[in-house]
N, C-alpha and C positions, 0 to 999 in steps of 0.2 A: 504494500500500500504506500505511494507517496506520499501521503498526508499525514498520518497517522501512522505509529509502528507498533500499536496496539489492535488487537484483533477483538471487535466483540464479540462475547458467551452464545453460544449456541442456542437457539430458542427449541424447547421440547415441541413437540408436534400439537399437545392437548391447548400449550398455552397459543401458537399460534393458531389455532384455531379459533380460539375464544377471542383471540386480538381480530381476527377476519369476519366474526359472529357481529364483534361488538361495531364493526366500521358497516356491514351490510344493515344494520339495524335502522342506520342513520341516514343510509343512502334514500335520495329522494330520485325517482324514474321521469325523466322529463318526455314527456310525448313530443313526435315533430310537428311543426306547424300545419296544418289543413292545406291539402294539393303538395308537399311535399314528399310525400314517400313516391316512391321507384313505378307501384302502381297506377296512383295516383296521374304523375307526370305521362305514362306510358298512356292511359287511357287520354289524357288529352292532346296528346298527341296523335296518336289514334281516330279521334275524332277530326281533327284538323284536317288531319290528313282524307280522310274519308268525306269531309265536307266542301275539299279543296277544287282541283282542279276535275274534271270529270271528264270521261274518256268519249270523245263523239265520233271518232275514225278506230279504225283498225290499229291503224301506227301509233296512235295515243293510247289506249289500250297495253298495248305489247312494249310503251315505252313507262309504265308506272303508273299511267290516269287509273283515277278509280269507274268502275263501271259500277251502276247502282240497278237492280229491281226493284219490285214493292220488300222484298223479305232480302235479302243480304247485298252488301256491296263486295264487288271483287276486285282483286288487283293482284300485280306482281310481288310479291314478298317480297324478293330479294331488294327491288327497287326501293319498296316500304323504308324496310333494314335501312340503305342506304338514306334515305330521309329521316333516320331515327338518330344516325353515325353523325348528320346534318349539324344535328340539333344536340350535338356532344350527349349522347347514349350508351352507355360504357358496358351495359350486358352484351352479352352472346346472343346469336340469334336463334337458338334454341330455345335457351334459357327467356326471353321476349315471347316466344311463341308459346312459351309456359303459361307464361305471365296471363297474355291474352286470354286464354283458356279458364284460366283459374279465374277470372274475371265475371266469366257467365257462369263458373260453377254454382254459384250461389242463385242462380234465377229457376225457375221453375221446370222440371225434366221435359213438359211437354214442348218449351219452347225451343227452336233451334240453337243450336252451340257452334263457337268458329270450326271451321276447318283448313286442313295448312295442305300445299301440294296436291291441289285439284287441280284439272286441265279444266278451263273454261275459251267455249268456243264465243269472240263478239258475233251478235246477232246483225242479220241480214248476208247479202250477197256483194263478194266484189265484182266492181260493173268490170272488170277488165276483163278476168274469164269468166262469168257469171258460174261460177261454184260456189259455196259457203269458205266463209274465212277458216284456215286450219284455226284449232286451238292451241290453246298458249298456255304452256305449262310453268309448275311450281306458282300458282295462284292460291292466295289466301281469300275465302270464303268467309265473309264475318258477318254475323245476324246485324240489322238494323235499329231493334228494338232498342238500345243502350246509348245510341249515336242518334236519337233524333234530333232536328236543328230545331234549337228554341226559335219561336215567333219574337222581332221585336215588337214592344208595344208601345204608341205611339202617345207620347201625352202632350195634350193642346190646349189651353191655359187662355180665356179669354181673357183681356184686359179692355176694362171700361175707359180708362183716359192712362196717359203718357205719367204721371204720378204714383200711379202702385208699382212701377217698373223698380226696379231694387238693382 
């Protein structure tokens, strides 16, 4: 030891114990602030994204747009990932595609849950060889129900004369 050339007594196991009892006793658990856990962030992110840009061609589709029905929105995963990486997102994307999961575990069994690594074909025909668009794989399939866009509401405020204005 530089500082000291004295060694302190060994502490027996029972007493440090009782010293670890007695500091656990005292500790107080701080929760983290509202929209800050890992979940949290990932679901709004999530949403952003799924409320973003939206896939009107083939090529946007197959480039990361999201495509919506009435019951789930699709899109490229990988693409997703890489708008998560965007937005400094420091999980794996596995471990995200967990995440996701666990998210609707808690909603009701009869309602639809994500799914990861569907091939989804965009609807309609291309006019160049008029055959169906192939599908575009590793698509993440995500229920709607959780992502619907709030309506803004519009508040309008008569004013009688130029004097109530604040």
């Amino acid at each position: 030891m530089a500082q000291a050339d004295v060694f302190p007594p060994p502490i027996k196991a029972m007493d440090f114990h009782s010293m670890i009892n007695a500091l656990l006793e005292t500790q107080d658990t701080v929760q983290p602030a509202s929209g800050t856990r890992p979940t949290e962030i990932l679901k709004k992110l999530l949403q952003e994204h799924i409320n973003g840009p939206q896939a009107t061609t083939f090529n946007s589709f197959q480039s990361g747009n999201v495509l919506k029905d009435n019951t789930y929105a699709w899109f490229v995963y990988d693409d997703f990932y890489n708008f998560l990486k965007e937005n400094e997102w420091k999980k794996d994307a596995s471990r995200t595609s967990y995440m996701i999961e666990k998210m609707f575990e808690k909603e009701d069994e009869s309602l639809p849950k994500p799914e990861f690594g569907k091939k989804k074909r965009f609807p309609g025909i291309n006019k160049k060889t008029n055959k169906p668009y192939p599908g575009v794989n590793r698509c993440a399939q995500i229920p709607l129900y959780l992502f619907e866009e709030e309506e803004e509401v519009e508040e309008i405020m008569e004013v009688e004369n130029e004097e109530d204005i604040v």
